[in-house]
Rosetta silent file (secondary structure, phi, psi, omega in degrees, C-alpha in Angstrom):
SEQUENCE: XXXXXXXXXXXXXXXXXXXXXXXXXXXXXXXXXXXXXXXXXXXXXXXXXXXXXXXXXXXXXXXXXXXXXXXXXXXXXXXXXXXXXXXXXXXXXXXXXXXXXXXXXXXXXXXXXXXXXXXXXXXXXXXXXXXXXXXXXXXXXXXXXXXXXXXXXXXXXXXXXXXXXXXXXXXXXXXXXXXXXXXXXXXXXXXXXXXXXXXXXXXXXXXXXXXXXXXXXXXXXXXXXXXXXXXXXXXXXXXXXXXXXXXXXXXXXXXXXXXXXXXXXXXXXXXXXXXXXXXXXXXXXXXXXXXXXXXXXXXXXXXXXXXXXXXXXXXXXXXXXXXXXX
SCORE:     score description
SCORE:     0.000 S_00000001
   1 L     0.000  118.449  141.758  -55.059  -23.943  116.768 S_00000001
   2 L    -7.108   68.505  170.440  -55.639  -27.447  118.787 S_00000001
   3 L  -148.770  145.962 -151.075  -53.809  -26.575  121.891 S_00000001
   4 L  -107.248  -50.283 -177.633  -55.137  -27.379  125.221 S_00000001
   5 L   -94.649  146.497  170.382  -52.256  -26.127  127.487 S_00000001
   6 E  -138.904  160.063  112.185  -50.402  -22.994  127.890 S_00000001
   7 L  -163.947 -118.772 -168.633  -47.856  -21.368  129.726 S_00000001
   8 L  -170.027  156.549 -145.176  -45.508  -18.528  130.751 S_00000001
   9 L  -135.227  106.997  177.678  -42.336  -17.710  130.641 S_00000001
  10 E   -83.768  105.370  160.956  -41.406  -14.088  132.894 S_00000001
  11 L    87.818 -123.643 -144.406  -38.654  -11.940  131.275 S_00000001
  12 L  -133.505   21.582  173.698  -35.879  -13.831  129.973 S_00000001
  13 L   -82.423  177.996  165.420  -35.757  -16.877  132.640 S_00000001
  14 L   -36.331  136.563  142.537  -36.223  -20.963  132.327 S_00000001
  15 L  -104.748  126.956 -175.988  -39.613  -21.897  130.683 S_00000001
  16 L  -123.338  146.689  158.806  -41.404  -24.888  132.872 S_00000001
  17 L   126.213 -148.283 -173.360  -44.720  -26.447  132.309 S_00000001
  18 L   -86.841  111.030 -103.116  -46.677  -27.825  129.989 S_00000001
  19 L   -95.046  133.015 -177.076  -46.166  -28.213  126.292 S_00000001
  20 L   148.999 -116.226  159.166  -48.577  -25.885  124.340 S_00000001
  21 E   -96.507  134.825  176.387  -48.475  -21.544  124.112 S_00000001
  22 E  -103.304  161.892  179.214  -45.510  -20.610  125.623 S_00000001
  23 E  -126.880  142.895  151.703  -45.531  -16.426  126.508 S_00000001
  24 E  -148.404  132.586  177.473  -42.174  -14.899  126.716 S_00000001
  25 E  -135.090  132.232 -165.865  -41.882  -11.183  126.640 S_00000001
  26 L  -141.063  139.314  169.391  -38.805   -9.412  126.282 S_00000001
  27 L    88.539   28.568  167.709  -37.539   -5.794  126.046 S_00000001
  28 L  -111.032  156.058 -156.471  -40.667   -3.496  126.430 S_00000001
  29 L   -69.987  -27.642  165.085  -40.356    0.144  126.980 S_00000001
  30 L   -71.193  -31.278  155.758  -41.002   -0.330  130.912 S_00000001
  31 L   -24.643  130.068  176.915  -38.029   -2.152  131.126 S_00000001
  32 L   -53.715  142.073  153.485  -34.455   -0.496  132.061 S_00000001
  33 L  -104.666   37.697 -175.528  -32.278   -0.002  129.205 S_00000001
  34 L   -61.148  -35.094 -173.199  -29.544   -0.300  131.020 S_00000001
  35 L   119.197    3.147 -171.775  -28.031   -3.656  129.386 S_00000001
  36 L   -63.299  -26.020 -161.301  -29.366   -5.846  131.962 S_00000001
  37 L  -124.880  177.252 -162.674  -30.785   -8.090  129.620 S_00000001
  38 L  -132.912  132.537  170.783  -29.714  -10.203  126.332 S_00000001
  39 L   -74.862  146.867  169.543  -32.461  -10.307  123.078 S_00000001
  40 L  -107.786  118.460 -162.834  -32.924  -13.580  122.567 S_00000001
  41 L  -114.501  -33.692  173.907  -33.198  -14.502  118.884 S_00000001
  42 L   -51.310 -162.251  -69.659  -33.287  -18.597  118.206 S_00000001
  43 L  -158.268   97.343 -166.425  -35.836  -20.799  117.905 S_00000001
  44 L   -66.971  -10.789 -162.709  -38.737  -20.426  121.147 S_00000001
  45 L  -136.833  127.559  179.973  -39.580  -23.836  120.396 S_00000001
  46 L  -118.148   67.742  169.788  -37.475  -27.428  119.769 S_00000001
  47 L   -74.780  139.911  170.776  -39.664  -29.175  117.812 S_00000001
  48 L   -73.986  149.464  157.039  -39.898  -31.956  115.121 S_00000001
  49 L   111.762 -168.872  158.544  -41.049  -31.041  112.183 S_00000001
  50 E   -63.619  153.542  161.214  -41.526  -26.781  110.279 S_00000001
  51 E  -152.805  119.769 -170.526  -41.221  -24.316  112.824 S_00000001
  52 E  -110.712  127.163  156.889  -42.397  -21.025  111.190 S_00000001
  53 E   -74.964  103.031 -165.358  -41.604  -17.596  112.943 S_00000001
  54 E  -101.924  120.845  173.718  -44.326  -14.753  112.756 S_00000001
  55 E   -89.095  174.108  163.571  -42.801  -11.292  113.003 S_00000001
  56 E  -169.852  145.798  164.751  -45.612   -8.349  113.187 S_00000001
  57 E  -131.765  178.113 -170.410  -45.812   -4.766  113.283 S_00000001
  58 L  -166.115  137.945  147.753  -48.923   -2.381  113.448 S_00000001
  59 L    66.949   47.386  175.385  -49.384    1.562  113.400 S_00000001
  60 L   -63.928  -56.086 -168.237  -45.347    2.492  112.318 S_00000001
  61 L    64.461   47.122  175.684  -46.865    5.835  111.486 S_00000001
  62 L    43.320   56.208 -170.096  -43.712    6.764  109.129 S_00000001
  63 L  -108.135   79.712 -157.150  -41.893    6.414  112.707 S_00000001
  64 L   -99.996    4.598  178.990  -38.210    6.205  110.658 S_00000001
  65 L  -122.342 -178.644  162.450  -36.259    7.476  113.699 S_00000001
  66 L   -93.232  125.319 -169.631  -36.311    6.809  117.245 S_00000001
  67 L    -4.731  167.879  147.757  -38.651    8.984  119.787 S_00000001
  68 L   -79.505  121.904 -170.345  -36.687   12.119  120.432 S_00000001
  69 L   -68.461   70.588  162.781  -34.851   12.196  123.652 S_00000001
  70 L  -105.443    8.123 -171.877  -37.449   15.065  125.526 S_00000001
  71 L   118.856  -32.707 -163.896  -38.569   13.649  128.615 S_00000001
  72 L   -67.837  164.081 -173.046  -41.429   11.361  127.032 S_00000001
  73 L   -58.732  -38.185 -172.051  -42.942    8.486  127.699 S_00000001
  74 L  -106.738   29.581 -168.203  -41.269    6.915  124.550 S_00000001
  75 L   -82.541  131.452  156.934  -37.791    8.954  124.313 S_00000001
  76 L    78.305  -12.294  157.899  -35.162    7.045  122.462 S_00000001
  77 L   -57.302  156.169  148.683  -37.675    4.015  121.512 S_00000001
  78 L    94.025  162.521  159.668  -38.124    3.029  118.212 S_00000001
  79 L   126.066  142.290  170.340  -36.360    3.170  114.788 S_00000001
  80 H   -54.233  -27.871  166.167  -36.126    1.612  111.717 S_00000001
  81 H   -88.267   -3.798  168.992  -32.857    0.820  111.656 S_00000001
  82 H   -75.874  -54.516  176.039  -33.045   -0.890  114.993 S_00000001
  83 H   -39.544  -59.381 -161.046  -35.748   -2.828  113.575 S_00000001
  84 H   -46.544  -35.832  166.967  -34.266   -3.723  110.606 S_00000001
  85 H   -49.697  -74.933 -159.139  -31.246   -4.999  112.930 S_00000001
  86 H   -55.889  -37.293  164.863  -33.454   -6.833  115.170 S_00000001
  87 H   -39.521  -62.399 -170.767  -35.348   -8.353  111.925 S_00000001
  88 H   -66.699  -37.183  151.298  -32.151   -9.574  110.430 S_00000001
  89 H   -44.900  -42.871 -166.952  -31.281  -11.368  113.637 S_00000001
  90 H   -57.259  -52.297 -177.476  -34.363  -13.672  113.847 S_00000001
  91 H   -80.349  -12.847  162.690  -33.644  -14.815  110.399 S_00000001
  92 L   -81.571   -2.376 -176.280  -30.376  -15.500  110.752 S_00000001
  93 L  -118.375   -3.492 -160.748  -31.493  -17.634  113.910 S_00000001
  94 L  -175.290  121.806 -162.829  -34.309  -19.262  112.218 S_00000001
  95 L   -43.051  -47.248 -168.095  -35.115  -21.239  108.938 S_00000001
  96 E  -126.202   93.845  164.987  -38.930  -19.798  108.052 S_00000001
  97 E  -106.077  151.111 -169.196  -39.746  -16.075  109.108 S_00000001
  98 E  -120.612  131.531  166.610  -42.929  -14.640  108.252 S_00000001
  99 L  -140.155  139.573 -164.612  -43.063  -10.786  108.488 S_00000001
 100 E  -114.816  152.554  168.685  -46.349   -8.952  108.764 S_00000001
 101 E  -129.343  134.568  166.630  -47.851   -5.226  109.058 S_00000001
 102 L   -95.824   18.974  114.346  -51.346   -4.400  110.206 S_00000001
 103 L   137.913 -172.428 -161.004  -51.438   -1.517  108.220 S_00000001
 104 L    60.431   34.915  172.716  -50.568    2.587  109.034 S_00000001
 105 L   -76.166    0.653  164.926  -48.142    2.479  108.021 S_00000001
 106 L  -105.581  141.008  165.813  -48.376    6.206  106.913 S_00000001
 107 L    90.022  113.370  140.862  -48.899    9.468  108.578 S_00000001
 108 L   123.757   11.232  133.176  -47.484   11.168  111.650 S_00000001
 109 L  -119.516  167.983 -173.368  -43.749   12.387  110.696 S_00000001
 110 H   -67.306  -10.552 -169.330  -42.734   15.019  107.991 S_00000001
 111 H  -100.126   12.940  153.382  -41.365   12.375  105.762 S_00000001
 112 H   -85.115  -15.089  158.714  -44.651   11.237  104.949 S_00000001
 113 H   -71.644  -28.398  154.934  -45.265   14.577  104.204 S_00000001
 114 H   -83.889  -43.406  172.098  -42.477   15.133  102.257 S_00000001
 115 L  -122.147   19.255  169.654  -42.054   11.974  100.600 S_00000001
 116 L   105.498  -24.080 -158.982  -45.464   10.304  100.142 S_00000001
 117 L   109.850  -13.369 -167.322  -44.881    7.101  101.792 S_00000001
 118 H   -71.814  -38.711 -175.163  -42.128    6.226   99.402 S_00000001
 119 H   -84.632  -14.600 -156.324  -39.174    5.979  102.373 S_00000001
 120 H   -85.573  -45.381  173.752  -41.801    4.217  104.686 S_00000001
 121 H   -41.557  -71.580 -113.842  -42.172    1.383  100.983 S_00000001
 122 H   -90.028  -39.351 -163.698  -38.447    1.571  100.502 S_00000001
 123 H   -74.958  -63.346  175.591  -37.185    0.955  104.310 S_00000001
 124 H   -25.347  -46.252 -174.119  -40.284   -2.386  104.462 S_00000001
 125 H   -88.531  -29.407  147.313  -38.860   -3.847  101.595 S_00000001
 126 H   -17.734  -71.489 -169.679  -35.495   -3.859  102.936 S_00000001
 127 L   -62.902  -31.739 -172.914  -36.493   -5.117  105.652 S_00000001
 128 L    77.533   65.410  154.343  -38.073   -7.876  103.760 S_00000001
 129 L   -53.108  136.339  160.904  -41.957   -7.572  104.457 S_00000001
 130 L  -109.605   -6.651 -172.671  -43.573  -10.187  103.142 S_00000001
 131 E  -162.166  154.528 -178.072  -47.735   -8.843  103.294 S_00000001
 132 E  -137.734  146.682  143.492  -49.505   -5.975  104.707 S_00000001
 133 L   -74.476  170.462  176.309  -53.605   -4.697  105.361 S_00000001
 134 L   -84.725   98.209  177.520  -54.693   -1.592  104.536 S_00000001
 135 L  -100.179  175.726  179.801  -55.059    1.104  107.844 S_00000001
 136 L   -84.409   -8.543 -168.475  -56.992    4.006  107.307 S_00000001
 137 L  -102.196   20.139  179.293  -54.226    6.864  107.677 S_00000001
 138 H   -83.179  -45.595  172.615  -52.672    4.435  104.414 S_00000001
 139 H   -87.175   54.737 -169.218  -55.244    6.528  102.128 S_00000001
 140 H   -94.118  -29.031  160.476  -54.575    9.992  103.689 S_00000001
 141 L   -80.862   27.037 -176.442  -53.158   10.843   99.905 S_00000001
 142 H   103.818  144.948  141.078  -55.777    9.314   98.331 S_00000001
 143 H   -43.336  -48.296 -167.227  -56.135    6.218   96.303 S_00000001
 144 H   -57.729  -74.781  175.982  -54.218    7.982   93.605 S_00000001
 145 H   -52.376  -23.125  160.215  -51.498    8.452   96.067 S_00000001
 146 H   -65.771  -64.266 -173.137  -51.209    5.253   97.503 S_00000001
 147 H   -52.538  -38.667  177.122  -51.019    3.336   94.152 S_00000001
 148 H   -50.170  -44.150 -149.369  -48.365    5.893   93.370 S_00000001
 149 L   -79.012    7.063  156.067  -46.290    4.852   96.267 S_00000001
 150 L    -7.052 -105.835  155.192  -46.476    1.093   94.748 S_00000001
 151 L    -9.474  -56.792 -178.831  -44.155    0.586   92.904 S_00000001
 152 L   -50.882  -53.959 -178.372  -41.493    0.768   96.418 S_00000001
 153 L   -62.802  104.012  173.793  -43.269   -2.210   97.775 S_00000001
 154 L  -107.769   76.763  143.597  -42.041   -5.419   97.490 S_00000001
 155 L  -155.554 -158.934 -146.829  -44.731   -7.209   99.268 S_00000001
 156 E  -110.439  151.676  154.033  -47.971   -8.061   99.296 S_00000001
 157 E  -116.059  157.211  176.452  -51.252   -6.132  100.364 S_00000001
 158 E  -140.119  105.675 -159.258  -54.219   -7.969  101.529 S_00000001
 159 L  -126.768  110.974  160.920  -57.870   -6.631  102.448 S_00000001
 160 L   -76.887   -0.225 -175.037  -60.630   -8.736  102.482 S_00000001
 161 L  -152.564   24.131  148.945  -63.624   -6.347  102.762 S_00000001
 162 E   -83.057   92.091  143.238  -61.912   -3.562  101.109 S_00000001
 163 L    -6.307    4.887 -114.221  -63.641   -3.519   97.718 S_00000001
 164 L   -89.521   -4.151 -155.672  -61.182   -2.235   95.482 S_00000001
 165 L   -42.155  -26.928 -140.144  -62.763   -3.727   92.354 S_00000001
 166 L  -117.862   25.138 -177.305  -63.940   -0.465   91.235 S_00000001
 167 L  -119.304  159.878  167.221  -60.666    1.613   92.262 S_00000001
 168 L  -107.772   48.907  167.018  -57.640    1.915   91.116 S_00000001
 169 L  -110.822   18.234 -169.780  -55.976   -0.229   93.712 S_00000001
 170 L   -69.276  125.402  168.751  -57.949   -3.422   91.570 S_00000001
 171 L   102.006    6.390  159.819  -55.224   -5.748   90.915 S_00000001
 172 L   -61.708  -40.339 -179.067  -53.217   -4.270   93.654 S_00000001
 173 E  -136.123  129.960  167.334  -54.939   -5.759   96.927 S_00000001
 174 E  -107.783  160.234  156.563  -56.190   -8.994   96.950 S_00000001
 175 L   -23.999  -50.945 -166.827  -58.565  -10.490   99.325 S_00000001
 176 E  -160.220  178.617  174.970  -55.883  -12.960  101.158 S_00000001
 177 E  -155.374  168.000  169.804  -52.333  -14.657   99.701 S_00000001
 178 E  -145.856  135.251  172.681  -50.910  -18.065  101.065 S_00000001
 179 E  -111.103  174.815 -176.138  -47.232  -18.690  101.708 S_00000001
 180 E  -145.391  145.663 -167.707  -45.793  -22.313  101.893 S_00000001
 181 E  -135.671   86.028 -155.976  -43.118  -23.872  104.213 S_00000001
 182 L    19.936   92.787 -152.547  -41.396  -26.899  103.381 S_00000001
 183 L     2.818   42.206  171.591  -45.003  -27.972  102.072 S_00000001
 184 E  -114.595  141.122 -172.842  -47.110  -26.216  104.987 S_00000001
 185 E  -106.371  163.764  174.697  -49.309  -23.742  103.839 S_00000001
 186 E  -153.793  115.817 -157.954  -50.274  -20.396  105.419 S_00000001
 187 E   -75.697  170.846 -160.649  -53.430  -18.306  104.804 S_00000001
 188 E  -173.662  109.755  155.562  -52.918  -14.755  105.553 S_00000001
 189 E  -130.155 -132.609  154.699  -55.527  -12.359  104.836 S_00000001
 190 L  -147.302  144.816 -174.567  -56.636   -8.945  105.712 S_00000001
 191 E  -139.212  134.956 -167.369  -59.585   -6.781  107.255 S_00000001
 192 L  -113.470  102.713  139.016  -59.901   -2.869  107.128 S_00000001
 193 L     5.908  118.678  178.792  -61.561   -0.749  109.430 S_00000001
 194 L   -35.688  178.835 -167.128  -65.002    1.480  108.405 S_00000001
 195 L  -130.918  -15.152 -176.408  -64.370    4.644  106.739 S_00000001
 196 L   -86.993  120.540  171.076  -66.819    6.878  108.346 S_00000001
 197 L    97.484  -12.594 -178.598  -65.544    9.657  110.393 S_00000001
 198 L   -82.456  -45.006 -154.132  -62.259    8.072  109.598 S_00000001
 199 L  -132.371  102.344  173.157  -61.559    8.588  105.772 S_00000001
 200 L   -40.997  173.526  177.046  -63.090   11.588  103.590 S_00000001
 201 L  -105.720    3.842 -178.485  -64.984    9.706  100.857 S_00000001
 202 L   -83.394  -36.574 -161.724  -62.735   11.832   98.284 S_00000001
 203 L  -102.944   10.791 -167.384  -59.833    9.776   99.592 S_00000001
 204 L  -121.246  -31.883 -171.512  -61.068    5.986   99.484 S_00000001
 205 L    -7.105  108.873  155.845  -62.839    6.832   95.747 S_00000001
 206 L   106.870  -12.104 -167.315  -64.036    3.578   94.431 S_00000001
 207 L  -109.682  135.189 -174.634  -62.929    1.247   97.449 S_00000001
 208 L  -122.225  126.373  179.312  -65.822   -0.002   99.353 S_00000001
 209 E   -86.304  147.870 -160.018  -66.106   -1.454  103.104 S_00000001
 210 L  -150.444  149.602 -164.248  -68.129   -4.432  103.372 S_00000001
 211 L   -55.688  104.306 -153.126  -68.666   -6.448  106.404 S_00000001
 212 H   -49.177  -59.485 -167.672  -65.270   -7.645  107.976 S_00000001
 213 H   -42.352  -46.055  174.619  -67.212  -10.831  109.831 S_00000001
 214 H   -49.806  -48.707 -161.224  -68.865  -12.246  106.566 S_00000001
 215 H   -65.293  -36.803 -143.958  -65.115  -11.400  104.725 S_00000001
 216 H   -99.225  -28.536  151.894  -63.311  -13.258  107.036 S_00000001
 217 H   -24.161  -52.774  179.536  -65.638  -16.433  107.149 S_00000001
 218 H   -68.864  -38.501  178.582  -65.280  -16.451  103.375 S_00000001
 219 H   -65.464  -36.157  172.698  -62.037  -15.852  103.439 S_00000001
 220 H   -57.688  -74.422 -173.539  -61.077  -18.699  106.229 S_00000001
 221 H   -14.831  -70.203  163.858  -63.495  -21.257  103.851 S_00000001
 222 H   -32.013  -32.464 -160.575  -61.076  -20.554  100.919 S_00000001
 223 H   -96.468  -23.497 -158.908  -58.076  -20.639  102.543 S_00000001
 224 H   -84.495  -23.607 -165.440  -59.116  -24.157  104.327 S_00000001
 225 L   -90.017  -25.370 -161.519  -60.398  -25.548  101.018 S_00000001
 226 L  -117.000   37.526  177.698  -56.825  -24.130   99.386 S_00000001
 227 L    35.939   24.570  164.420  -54.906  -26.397  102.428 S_00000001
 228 L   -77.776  116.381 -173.430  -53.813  -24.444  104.639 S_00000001
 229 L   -65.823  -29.452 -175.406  -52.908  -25.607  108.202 S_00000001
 230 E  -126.996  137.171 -162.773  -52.559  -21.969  109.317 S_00000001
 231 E  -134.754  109.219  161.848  -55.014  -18.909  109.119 S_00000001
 232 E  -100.630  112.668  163.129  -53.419  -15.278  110.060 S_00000001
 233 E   -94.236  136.182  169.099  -55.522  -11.924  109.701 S_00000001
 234 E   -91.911  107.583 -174.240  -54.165   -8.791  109.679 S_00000001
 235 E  -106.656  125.252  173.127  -56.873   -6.795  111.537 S_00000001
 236 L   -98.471  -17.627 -168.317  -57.265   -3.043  111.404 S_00000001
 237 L   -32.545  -53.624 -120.416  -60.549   -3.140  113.496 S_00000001
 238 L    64.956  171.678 -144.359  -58.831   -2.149  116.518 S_00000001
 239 L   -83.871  -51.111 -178.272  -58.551   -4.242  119.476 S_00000001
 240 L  -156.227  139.801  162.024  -61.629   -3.636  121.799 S_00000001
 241 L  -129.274 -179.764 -163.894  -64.684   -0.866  122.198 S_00000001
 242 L   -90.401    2.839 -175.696  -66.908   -0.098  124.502 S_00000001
 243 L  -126.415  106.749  179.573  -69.670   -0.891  122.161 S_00000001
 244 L   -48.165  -26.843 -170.595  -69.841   -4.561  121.451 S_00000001
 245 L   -69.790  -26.283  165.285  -71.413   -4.068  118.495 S_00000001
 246 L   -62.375  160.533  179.840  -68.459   -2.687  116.805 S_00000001
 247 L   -82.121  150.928  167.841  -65.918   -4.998  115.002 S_00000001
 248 L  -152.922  161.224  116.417  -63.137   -4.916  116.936 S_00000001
 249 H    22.393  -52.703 -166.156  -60.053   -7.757  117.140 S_00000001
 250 H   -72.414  -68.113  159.238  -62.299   -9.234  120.412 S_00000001
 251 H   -62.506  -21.442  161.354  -65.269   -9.957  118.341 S_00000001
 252 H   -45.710  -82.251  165.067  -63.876  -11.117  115.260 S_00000001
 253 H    -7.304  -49.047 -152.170  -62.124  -13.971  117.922 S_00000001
 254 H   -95.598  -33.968  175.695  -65.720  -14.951  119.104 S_00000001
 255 H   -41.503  -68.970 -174.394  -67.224  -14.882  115.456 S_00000001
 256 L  -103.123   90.010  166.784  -64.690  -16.571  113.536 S_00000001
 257 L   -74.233  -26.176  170.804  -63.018  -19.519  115.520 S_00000001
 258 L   -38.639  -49.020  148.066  -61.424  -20.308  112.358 S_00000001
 259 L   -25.836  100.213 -162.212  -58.750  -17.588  112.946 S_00000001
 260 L   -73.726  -69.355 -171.446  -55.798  -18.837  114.035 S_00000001
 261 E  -109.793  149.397 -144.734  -53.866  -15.724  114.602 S_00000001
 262 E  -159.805   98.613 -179.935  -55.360  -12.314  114.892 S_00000001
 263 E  -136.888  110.344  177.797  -52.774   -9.400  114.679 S_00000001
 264 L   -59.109  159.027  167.678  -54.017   -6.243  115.209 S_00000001
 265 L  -160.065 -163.010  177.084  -53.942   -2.585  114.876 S_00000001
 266 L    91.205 -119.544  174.087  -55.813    0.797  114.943 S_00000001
 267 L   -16.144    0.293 -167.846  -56.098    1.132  118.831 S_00000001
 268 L     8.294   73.434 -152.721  -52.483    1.114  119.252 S_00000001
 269 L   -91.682  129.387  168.101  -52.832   -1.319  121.650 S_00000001
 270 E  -137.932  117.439 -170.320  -49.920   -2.427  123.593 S_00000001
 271 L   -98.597  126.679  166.885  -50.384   -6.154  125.421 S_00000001
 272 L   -42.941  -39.394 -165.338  -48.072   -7.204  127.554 S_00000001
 273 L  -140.112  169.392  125.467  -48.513  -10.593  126.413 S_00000001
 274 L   -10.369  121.211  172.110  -50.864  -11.986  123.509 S_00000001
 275 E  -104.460  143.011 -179.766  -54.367  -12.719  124.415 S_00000001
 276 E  -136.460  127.617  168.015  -56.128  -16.371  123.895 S_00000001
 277 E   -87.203  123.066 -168.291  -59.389  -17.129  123.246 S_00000001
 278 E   -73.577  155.714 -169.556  -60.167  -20.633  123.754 S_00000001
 279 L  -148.788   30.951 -143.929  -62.475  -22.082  121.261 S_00000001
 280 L    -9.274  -56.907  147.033  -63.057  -25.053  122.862 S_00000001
 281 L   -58.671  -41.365 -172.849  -62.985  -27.970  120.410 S_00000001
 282 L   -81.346   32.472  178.829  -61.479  -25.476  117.792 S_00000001
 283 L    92.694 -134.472 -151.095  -58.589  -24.510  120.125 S_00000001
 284 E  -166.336  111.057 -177.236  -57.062  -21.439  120.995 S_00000001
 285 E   -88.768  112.268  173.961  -57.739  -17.822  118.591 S_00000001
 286 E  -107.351  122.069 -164.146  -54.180  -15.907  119.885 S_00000001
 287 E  -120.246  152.478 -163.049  -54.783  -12.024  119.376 S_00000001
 288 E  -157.155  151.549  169.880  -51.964   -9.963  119.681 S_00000001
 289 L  -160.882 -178.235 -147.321  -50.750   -5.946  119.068 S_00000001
 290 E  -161.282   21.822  166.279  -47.745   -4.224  119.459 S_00000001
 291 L    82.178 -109.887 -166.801  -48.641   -0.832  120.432 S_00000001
 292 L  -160.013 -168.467  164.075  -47.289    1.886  117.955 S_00000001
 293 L     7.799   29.855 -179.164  -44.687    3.637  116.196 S_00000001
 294 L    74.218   43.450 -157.693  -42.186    0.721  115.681 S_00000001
 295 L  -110.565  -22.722  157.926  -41.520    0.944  119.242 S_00000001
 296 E  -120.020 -159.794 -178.427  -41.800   -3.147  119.365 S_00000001
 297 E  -156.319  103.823 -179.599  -41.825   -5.878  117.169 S_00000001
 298 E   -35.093  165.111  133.129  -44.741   -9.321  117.742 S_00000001
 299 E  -159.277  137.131 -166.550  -43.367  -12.443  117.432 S_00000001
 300 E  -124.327  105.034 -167.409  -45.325  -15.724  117.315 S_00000001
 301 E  -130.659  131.765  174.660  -43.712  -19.182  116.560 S_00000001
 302 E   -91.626  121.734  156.410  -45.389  -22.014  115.180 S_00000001
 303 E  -102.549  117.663 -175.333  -44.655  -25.656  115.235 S_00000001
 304 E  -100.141  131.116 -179.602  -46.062  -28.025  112.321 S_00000001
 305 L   -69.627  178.332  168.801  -46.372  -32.258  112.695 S_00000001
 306 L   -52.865  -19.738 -178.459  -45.343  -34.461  109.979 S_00000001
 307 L  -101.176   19.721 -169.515  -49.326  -33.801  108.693 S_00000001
 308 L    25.113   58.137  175.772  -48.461  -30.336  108.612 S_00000001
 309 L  -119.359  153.411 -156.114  -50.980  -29.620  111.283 S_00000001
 310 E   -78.704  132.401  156.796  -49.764  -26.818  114.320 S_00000001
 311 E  -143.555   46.152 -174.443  -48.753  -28.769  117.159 S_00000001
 312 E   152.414  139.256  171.896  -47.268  -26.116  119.496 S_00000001
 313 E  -166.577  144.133 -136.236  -46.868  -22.569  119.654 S_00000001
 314 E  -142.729  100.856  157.128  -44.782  -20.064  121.485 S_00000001
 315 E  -105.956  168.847  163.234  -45.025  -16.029  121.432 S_00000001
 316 E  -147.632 -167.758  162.396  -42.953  -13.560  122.381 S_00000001
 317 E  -142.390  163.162 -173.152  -42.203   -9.958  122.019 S_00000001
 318 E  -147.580  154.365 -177.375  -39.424   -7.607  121.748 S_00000001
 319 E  -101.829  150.155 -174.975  -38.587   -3.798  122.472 S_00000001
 320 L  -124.655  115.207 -167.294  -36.762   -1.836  120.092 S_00000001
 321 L  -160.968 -179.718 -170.319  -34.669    0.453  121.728 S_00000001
 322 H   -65.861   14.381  163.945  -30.593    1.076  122.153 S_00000001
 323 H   -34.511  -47.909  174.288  -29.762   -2.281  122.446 S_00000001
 324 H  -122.375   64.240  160.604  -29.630   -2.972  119.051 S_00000001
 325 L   -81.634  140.074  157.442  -27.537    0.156  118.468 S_00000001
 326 L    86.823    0.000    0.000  -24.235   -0.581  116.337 S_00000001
């Protein structure tokens, strides 16, 4: 994205400066829950023109309740039905929400063990997801078992260097999708994490990983050639390693300047703010993750000119916790 300027906005005060990424972050688990503060749900930006709203989540882990109130770092975070609350706010404040998952969405309470993934579908679709990647603890039943759990989902998956031809997720996961917004389009694809040491090879059967930089080159080409002003990946990589050589969210950024938006998982990474890589004629790459277990929720807002090209953009984040009780 073209944007020269930034700046930042600390907790829920005035924003001053210069027109470009605004940061606001509101509502993270260091924060009191006392009531001190008010979620803020309109419009981060007052702009001519689309203004599109990017929700994201990463790593939910079948997290359908809120921590358990034991002492922990994360007691009383979390739940689906807060989300779903806090979801249904945005869009009631704001004409074009986008809502995204960066996959893992399985694995790590009994009711994916009990029901499969099927309450983890059924609560998403609710919610109104509109596209998801592929994480690796998504095949822990298998291909077979994933494809069961289908059907529940009413949205999209998208993996570009998932393989699937030869699986039986093939006509299930496509490469990328594009949504459109009073006639701005927006490419959206996905990238999936290696399989080795991660994934038996019993439970991936037929799905093959193939090199996320090369996918997502091809995939940006396509999407740019198919008009799209805006290019989001859903990245499973994880965020950063200690071995450059790995893909990770950081390299991807430096690879692919094409990338608009970069929203992460794996690493259950939780950034205070969004990070942006400048790309010097090509902008500003803004990579962002949201920690774990539905305990926040991303949000990224876009403003599109009359040429439906980005001409301003404003994240923020939000904690989900007993706020949006009741």
């Amino acid at each position: 994205m073209k944007r020269r300027d930034f700046m930042r906005a600390l907790g829920l005060g005035g924003v001053a400066g210069l027109a470009g990424v605004e940061r606001l972050w509101v509502g993270t688990e260091s924060r009191s829950r006392s009531g001190g503060e008010d979620l803020s749900y309109g419009p981060l930006l007052q702009e001519d023109g689309v203004n599109l709203v990017v929700l994201h989540t990463n790593d939910t882990h079948s997290r359908m309740d809120p921590f358990p109130m034991d002492g922990g770092r994360f007691q009383g975070l979390g739940g689906a039905a807060r989300r779903a609350t806090l979801i249904r706010r945005v869009r009631e404040a704001n004409e074009h929400v986008l809502l995204l998952d960066s996959g893992d969405i399985f694995q790590g309470t009994p009711y994916f063990n009990f029901f499969g993934g099927e309450l983890e579908f059924r609560a998403m679709t609710a919610m109104g997801y509109d596209v998801a990647t592929l994480g690796n603890h998504d095949f822990d039943n298998g291909v077979d078992g994933l494809v069961a759990m289908l059907p529940e989902a009413g949205f999209e998956f998208v993996s570009a260097n998932y393989d699937v031809s030869g699986s039986a997720l093939a006509g299930h996961v496509e490469p990328y999708t594009i949504r459109e917004f009073d006639g701005v389009r927006v490419g959206i694809f996905g990238l999936g994490i290696a399989f080795d040491k991660l994934v038996l090879a019993s439970l991936h059967e037929g799905v093959v990983y193939t090199d996320p930089v090369e996918a997502a080159r091809t995939a940006c080409r396509e999407l740019r050639d198919q008009g799209c002003s805006l290019i989001i990946c859903l990245s499973h990589l994880g965020y950063r390693y200690g071995d450059p050589a790995r893909p990770s969210d950081q390299t991807l950024a430096a690879a692919v300047p094409e990338i608009d938006l970069i929203l992460g998982g794996h690493t259950h990474t939780f950034l205070d703010e969004p990070e942006l890589f400048d790309q010097g004629q090509d902008g500003f790459t803004v990579v962002n993750q949201v920690g774990w277990g539905g305990m926040r929720l991303g949000r990224i807002d876009v403003s599109f000119d009359s040429t439906a090209q980005a001409s301003a953009t404003a994240t923020a984040g939000y904690g989900i916790d007993d706020r949006l009780d009741g």
